[in-house]
Each structure stands twice: as C-alpha cells, then as structure tokens.
C-alpha positions as CSV (number, residue, x, y, z in Angstrom):
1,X,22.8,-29.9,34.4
2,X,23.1,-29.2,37.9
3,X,25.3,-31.1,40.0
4,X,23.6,-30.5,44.0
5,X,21.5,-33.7,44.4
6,X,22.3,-35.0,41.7
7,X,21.4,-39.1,42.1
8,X,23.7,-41.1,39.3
9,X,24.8,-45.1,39.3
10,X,28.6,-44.6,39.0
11,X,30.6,-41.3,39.5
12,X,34.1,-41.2,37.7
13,X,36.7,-38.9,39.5
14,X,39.4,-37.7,36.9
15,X,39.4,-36.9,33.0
16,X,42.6,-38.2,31.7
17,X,43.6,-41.3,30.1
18,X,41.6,-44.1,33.2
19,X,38.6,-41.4,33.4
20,X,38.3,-41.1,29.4
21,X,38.6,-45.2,29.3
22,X,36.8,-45.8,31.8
23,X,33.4,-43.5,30.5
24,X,34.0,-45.5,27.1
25,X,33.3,-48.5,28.5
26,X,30.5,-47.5,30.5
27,X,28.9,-45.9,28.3
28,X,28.8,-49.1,25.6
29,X,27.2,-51.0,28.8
30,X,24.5,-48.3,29.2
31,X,25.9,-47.9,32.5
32,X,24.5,-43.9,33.6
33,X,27.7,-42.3,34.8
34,X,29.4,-39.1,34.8
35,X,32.9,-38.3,34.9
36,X,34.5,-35.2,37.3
37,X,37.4,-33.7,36.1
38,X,38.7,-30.8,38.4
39,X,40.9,-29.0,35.7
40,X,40.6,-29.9,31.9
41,X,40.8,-33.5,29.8
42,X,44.5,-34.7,29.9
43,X,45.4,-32.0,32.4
44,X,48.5,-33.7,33.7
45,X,49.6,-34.4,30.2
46,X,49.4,-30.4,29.4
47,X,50.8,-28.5,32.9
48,X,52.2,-31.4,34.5
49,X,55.0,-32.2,32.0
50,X,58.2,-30.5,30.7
51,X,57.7,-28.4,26.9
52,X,59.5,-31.0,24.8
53,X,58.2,-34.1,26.0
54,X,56.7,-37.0,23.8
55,X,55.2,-40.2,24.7
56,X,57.4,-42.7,24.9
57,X,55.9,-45.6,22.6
58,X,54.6,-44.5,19.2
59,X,51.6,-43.4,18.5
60,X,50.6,-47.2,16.8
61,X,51.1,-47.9,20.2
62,X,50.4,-45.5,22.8
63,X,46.2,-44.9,21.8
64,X,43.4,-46.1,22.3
65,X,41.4,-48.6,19.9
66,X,38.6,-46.7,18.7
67,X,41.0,-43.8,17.4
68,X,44.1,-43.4,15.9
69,X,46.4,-40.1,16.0
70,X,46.9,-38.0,12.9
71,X,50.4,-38.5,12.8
72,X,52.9,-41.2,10.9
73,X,52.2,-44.8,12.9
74,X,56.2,-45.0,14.3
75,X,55.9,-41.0,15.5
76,X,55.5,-40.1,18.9
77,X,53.1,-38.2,20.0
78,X,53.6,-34.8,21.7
79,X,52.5,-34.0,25.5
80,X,49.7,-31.4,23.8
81,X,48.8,-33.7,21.1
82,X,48.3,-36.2,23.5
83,X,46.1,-34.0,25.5
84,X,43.9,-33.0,21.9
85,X,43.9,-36.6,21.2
86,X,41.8,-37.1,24.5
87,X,39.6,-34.1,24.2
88,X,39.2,-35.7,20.6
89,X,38.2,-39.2,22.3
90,X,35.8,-37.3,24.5
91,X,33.9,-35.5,21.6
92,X,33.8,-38.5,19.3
93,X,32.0,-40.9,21.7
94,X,29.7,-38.1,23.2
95,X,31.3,-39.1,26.6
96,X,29.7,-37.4,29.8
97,X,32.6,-35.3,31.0
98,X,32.3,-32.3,33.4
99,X,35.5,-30.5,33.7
100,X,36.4,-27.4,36.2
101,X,34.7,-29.4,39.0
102,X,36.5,-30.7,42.2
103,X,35.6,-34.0,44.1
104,X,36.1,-32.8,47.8
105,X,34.9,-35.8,49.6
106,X,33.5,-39.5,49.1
107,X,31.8,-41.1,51.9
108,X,30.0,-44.2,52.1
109,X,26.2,-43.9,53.2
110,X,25.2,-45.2,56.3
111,X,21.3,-45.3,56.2
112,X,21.2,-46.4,52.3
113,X,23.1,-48.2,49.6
114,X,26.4,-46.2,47.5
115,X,28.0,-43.1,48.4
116,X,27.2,-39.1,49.1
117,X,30.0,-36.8,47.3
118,X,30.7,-33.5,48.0
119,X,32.1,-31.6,45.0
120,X,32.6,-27.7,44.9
121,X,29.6,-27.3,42.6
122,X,27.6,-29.5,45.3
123,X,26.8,-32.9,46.5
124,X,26.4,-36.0,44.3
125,X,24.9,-39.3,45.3
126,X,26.2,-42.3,43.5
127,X,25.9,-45.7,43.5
128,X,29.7,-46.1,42.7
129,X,32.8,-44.5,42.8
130,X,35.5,-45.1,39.9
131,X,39.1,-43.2,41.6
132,X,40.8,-42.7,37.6
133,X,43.0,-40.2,39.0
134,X,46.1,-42.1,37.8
135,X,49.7,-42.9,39.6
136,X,51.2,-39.3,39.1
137,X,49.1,-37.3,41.7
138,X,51.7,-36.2,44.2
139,X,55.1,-35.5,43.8
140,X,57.5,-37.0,45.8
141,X,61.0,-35.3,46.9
142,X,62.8,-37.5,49.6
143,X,63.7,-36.5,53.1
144,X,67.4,-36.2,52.2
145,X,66.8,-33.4,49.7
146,X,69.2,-30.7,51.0
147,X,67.8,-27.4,53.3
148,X,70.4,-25.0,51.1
149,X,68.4,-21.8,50.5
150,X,71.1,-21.2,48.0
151,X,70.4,-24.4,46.0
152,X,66.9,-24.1,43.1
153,X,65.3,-27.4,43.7
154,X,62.3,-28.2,41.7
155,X,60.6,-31.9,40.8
156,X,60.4,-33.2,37.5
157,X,56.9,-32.1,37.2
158,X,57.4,-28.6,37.8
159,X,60.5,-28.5,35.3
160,X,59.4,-27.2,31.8
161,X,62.4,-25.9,29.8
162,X,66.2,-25.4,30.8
163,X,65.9,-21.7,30.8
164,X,63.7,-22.0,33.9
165,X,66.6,-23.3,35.6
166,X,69.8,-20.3,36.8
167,X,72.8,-20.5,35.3
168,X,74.9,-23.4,36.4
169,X,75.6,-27.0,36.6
170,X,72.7,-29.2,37.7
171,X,71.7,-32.0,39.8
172,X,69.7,-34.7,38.4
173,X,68.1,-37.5,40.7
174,X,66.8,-40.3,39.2
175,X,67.8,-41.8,35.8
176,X,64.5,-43.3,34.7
177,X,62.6,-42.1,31.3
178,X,61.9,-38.5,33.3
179,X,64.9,-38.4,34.4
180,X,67.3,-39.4,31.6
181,X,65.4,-37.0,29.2
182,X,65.7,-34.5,31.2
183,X,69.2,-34.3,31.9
184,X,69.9,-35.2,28.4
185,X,68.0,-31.9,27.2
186,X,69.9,-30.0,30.1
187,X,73.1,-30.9,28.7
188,X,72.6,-30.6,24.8
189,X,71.6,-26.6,26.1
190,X,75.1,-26.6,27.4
191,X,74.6,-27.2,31.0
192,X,76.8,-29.2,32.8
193,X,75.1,-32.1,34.5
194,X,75.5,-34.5,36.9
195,X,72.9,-38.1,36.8
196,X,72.6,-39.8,39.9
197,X,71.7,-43.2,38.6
198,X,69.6,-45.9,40.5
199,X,68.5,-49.6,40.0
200,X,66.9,-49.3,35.8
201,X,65.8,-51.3,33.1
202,X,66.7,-50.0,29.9
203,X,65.6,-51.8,27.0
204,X,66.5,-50.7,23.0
205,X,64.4,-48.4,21.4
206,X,64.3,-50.5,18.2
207,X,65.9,-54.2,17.2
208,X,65.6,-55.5,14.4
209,X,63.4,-52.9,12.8
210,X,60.7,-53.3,15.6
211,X,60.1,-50.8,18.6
212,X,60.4,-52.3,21.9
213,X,57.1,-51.6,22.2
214,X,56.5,-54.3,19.9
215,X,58.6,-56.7,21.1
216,X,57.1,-56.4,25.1
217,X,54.2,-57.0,23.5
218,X,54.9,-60.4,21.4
219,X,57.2,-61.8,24.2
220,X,54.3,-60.9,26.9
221,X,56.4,-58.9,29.4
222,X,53.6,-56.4,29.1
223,X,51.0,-58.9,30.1
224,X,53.4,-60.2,33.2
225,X,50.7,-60.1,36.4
226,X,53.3,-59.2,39.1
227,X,56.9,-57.8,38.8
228,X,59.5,-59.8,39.2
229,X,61.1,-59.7,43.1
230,X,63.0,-56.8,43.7
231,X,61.9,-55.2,41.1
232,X,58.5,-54.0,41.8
233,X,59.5,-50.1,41.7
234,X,62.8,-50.3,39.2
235,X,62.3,-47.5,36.4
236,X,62.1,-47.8,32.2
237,X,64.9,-45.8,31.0
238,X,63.7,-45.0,27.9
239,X,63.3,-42.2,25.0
240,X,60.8,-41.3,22.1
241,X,62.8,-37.6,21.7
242,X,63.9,-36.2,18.5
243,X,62.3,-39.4,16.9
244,X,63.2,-42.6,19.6
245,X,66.8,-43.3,20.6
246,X,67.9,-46.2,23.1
247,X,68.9,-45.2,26.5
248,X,73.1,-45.3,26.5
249,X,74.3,-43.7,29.7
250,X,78.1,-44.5,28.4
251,X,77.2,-42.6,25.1
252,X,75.6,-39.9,27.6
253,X,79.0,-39.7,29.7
254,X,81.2,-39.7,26.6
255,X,79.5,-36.7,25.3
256,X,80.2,-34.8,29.1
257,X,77.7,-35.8,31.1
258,X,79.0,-37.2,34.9
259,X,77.2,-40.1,36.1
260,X,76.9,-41.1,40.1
261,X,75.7,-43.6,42.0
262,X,72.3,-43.4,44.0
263,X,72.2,-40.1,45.6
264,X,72.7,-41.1,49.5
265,X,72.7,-37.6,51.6
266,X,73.2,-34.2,51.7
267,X,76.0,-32.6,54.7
268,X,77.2,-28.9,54.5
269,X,77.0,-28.4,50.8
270,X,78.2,-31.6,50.0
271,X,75.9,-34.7,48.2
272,X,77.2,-38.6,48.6
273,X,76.3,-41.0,46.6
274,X,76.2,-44.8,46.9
275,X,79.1,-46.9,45.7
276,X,76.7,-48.5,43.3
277,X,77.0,-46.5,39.8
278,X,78.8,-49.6,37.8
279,X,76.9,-52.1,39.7
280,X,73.2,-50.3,38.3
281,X,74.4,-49.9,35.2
282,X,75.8,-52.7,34.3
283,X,72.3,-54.4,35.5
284,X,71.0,-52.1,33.0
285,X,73.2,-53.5,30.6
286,X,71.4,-57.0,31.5
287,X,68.6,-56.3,31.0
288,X,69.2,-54.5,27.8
289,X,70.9,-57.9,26.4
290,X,68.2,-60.4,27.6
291,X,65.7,-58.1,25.9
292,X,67.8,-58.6,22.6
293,X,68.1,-62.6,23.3
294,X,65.0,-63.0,24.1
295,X,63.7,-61.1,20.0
296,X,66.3,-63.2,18.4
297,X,64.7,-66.4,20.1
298,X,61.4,-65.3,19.3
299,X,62.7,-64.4,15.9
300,X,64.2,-67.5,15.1
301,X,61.4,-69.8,16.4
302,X,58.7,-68.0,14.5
303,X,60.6,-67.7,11.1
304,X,60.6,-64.1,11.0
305,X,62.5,-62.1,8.1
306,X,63.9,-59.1,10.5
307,X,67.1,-57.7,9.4
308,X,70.1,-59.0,12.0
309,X,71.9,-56.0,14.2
310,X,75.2,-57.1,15.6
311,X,75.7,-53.6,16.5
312,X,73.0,-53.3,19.3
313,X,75.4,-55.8,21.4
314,X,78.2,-53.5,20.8
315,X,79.1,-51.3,24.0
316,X,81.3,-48.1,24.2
317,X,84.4,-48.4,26.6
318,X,83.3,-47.4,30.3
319,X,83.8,-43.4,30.7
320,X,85.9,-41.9,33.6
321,X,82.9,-41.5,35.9
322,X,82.6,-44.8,35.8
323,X,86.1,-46.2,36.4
324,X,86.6,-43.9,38.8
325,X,82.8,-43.0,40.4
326,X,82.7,-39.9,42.4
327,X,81.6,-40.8,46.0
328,X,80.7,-37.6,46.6
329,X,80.6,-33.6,45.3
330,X,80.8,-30.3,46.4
331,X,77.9,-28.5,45.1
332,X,79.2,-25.3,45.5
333,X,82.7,-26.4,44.0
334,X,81.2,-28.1,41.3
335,X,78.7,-25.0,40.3
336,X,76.2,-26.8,40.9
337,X,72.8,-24.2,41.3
338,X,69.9,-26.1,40.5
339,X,68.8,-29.9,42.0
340,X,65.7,-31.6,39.7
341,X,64.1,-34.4,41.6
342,X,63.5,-36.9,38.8
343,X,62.0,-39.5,41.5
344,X,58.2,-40.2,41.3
345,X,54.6,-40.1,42.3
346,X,52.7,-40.9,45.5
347,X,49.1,-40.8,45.4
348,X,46.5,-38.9,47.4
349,X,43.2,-40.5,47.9
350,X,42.4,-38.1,50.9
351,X,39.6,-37.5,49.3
352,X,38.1,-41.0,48.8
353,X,37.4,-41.6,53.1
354,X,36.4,-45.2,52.5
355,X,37.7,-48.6,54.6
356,X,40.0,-50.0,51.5
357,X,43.1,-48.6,52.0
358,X,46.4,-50.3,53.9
359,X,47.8,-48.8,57.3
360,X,50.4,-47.2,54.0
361,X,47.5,-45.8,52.4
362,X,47.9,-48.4,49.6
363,X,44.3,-49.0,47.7
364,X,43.5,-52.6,48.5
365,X,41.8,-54.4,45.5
366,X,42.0,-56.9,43.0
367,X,42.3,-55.5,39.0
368,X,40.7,-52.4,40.5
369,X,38.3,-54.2,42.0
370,X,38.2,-52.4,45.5
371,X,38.0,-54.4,49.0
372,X,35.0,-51.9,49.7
373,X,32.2,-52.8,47.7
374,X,31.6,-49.9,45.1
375,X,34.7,-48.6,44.6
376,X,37.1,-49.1,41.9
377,X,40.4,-48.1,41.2
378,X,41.6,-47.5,37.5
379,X,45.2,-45.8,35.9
380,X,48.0,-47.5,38.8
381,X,50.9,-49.2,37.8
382,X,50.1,-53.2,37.8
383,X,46.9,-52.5,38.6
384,X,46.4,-55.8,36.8
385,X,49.5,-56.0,34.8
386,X,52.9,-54.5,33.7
387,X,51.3,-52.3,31.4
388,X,48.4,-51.1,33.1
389,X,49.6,-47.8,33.8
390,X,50.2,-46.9,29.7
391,X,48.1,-45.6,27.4
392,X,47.0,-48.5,25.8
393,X,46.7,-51.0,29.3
394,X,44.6,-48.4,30.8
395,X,42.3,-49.1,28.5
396,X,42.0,-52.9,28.6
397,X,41.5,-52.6,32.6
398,X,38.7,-50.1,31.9
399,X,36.8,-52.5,30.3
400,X,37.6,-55.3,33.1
401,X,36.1,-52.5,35.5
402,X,32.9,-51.8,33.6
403,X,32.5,-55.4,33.3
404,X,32.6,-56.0,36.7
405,X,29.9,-52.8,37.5
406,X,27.6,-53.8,34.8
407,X,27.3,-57.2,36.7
408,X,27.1,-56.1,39.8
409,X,23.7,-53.6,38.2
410,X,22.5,-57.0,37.3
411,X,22.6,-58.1,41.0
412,X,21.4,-55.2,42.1
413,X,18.5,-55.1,40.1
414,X,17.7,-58.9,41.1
415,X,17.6,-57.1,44.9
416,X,15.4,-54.4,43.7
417,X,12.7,-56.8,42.1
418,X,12.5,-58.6,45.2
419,X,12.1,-55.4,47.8
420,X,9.3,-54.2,45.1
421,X,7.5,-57.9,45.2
422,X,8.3,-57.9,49.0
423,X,6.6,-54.4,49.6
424,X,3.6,-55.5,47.6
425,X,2.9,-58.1,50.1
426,X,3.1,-56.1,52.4
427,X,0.2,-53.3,51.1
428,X,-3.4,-53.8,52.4
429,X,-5.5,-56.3,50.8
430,X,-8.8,-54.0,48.9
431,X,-12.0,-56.2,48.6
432,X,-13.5,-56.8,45.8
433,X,-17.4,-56.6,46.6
434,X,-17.9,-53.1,46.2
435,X,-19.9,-51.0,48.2
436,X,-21.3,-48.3,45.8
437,X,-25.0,-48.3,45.8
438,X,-25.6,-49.9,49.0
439,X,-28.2,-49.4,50.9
C-alpha cells in the first residue's frame, strides 16, 4: 500500500504501547485507521532504555487484556520482552501498523473537513489525528547541568550499561524508579556513587504478600483523576530488578552509596545541593507508611487472610550522609567522571501544527479529547488518571478515545446524509413525458 494520497478516517502517529492500544480499539469499532510508526513497535522500550531494565509491575499487571506474557504472573517483564510482547499484540489482532515511516507534519485543512499529513513516504489525508507518541519523547537535562568538558554527562535514556561509563565515581540526578535503579546497578559494579535525591513517593514492593501494584489498584490511587497539590510531578521510586525489591535509600547508603539533597548548581567544578536530603526522604518515608495503613485498613475491613509484616514498618538507623548531608562536592576531589541525568521527559509535538496547545506547549484536552476538533491525545501521564501513562491505563484510555471517534463517525455520517439529500434537490428536475417518437 502506498502512502502519497492516501485518504483514511483516523491516522495514528506512534507504535508503542498508546499506538498498539489505540489500533485495538479502533479496529473492534470498524473504525479504518492506520498507525505510523517511524522506527519499529515498542522502539522506546528497545533503544531507549538501559540493558537490564524490567518493567516495574509484574507482568499480571503491566499487559494488556487480550494477552498475557509467557512468563510466571509475579515476574517482570524484560525491556525486549516487552517490546516482543507488543509486536506479538500487533500480529495477533492483524492490527494495521506501518513501521519505518515518519510523520513530518499535521495540518488542519482549510478548504475541507480533517487534516493533510506529510510523512517521508508522502502525504496522507485523514479525517483524524491520534498523537500516541507517549510522555518520554524528549529528554530533558536542566540548565544547571555543568559546561566541564572534562565531566561525561549522558541522560538516563542514553545510559545502557556501566561499562559505557569511564572509570570513576558518578553523579546521579534524580532518585525516581530511573534513577534509583540506575545508581543502584552503578554501585553493585563497584562504582562509587553519589544520589541527588528530590521530592519521591516510594511505596513497598510487596505487603502482605500482594505487590503494590495490587494494592493501588484495590485502594483506587490508580484511578485518582488529578494528583494531589504539590504533587503533580513527584516521582515513584520503585524496583522490579533481580525479581522486585522496595526502594530503601538508608539500606542503599548503608551499603556505600552517598545520598544528597536536590542538586542546586554547578560553580568551578563544584555541585551544591539543597539542604533538603532528610526533609525528602523522610516524606518518602510517609508515604511509604500511609501506603502500609492504608492495606491494613483495607485488610481489616474486608476480612482478608494476608499474613501480618511488622517488619515493613521497621527502619534502619539514618546513615552518615544523612546526619551529616553534604551541602556540596568537589567533583574533581571526589573522582567524580561521569554525571547521569536521571530527570525526565518533555514532549515534542512540533510536528502536530494544530491550535490546541498552551502558550507552554501543553496539549489542551479533556481524557485525550483535544480542544481542536479531530485530534486526540493518547499515552501522557494523567491523561485521565494516575495510571494512564502504564501499561495497563493506556489501554483503558484507548478505548475512551475510540469511543469518542466512533461517535463522532456517527455525527458525521448524519452530516453526510443530509449534504447527499441537500445536493439532490438541488439537481435539475427530468420530465417525465418523453420525447422519443415525436413528430
């Protein structure tokens, strides 16, 4: 199939976990669509991630409904199993996925109804545009990040293995599940490491023999509609390696890694950091412990048989780098060679030139539905919910999203009938005495 003038009702721009939802749900409307992917299925899941990664909910979890992973239920999942398991979701349903093809440019028609798209393989006219190009599109490094030529600084996403990394201590910004994981693998290959640790939630891996996982999901924090204030961008600290573990930066300091507060600036070789590394943690702790009251409740009201854990509420004695936090550090001094940006995602939607975006560039819509009419918005954190931006959420807002297309087919057809009976009136009235044989 050819893609230059190509006419289809709704274009899909990106294969990974929104796109491949998203095309699901279409296609059990009957809704003609195609889905773009510029790379492969999953892409970000294969390149985009470090070697060792796994998801971070089990695979019971973190899938989709209409197929399960070949893999125990309480596993995690692999970054390249997760990958095969959406190439494996693409086959199975027969979805219409084009991959190697690059959306340049969406723009909204001004002599008729939907959009022209230019792609590198042509241009596309569609009635609607799905953006399913997820929250991690752009990796963000903050102004403050050090000019050192000396220094190896590299984001989280272009991290893969420690022995990418020179010899030497290393930096770590940002102490959420990238983060954390991260600095953890760094230091069990013998690396000295230093975690600059921000605002967190860090909930248990398991209580009470369920995943956390499980228990967002029966206490409905993963259904909450808006974040709570002030915490609208605060980070899960969390771990599915070597089989799940809870998040304990104590633990992580006792076994030699230095925690520091929020990293602040960089001056002549030498970083400062925030007075604020007890403060964050001990929020952490917090949340941790409401998390754990808030099972037992829930345990207790319904009559569950869980096995109790007094030791979850059990905390290790506060390491040095916490009674004494370092305000700030020599780099040099301390050896440290490389700095790995642990500290999120912007998105680009360059490509997508139509009037629904904030004087920020923040999409402006409501559960994806775009202020523009036609465009939708599918994979961003709270796009309807807390969990929106997971595996499994992704899914549930995909189906909101067809829902709302496959109506709004229904209205346009209603339009269509009338233009057809409109321009029928309009055609020239043929007699009905005829005039063959006359004389």
């Amino acid at each position: 199939m050819t893609l230059n003038n190509l006419e289809i009702d709704t274009l899909v721009v990106g294969a990974g976990q929104a796109g491949v939802a998203m095309s699901e749900h279409l296609s059990k409307l009957g809704v003609p669509h195609l889905v773009l992917e510029r790379k492969r299925i999953a892409e970000a899941w294969r390149t985009g991630r470090w070697d060792s990664l796994v998801a971070n909910g089990p695979v019971w979890h973190d899938r989709f409904p209409g197929l399960e992973f070949n893999l125990d239920a309480d596993a995690f999942a692999g970054k390249d199993q997760v990958a095969d398991y959406f190439e494996q979701y693409v086959r199975k349903y027969n979805l219409p996925v084009r991959t190697g093809i690059e959306v340049k440019k969406v723009l909204r028609n001004s002599d008729r109804p939907g959009f022209t798209i230019e792609t590198d393989e042509g241009v596309i006219r569609a009635n609607r545009v799905v953006a399913a190009t997820g929250p991690f599109q752009k990796p963000v490094i903050p102004a403050i990040a050090p000019k050192d030529s000396n220094l190896h600084q590299i984001h989280s996403a272009a991290y893969y293995n420690p022995e990418q990394l020179p010899e030497g201590a290393v930096l770590v910004v940002g102490a959420g599940s990238s983060g954390v994981q991260i600095a953890e693998e760094l230091m069990r290959a013998g690396r000295h490491v230093y975690l600059s640790v921000g605002a967190h939630d860090r909930p248990p891996r398991a209580y009470r023999n369920r995943d956390f996982c499980w228990w967002l999901g029966v206490l409905g924090e993963w259904d909450a509609e808006i974040a709570k204030p002030g915490r609208e961008h605060v980070t899960i600290a969390v771990s599915g390696a070597r089989g799940g573990h809870t998040v304990d930066f104590r633990a992580l300091a006792h076994q030699g890694m230095t925690l520091v507060g929020l990293t602040q600036s960089f001056e002549n070789g030498v970083a400062r950091f925030q007075d604020n590394l007890v403060e964050n943690i001990n929020r952490g702790d917090e949340n941790y412990l409401a998390l754990l009251d808030a099972a037992d409740a829930y345990i207790e009201r319904n009559g569950l048989d869980l096995p109790e854990e007094p030791e979850a509420r059990k905390r290790l004695a506060d390491p040095e780098c916490m009674r004494n936090p370092l305000q700030q550090l020599d780099l040099a001094k301390a050896g440290v060679t490389s700095i790995i940006w642990a500290t999120g995602y912007g998105v680009d939607f360059s490509w997508l030139q139509v009037d629904t975006f904030d004087a920020n560039g923040k999409p402006q819509h409501q559960r994806g539905v775009a202020r523009e009419p036609g465009v939708y918005f599918l994979g961003l954190p709270w796009l309807s919910r807390r969990g929106s931006s997971f595996i499994w959420g992704v899914w549930h807002d995909a189906k909101h999203v067809a829902g709302h297309i496959a109506t709004q087919r229904t209205y346009a057809a209603y339009r269509d009938r009338e233009q057809r009976a409109a321009d029928e009136q309009q055609q020239p009235k043929i007699s009905n005495v005829s005039t063959l044989g006359a004389h």
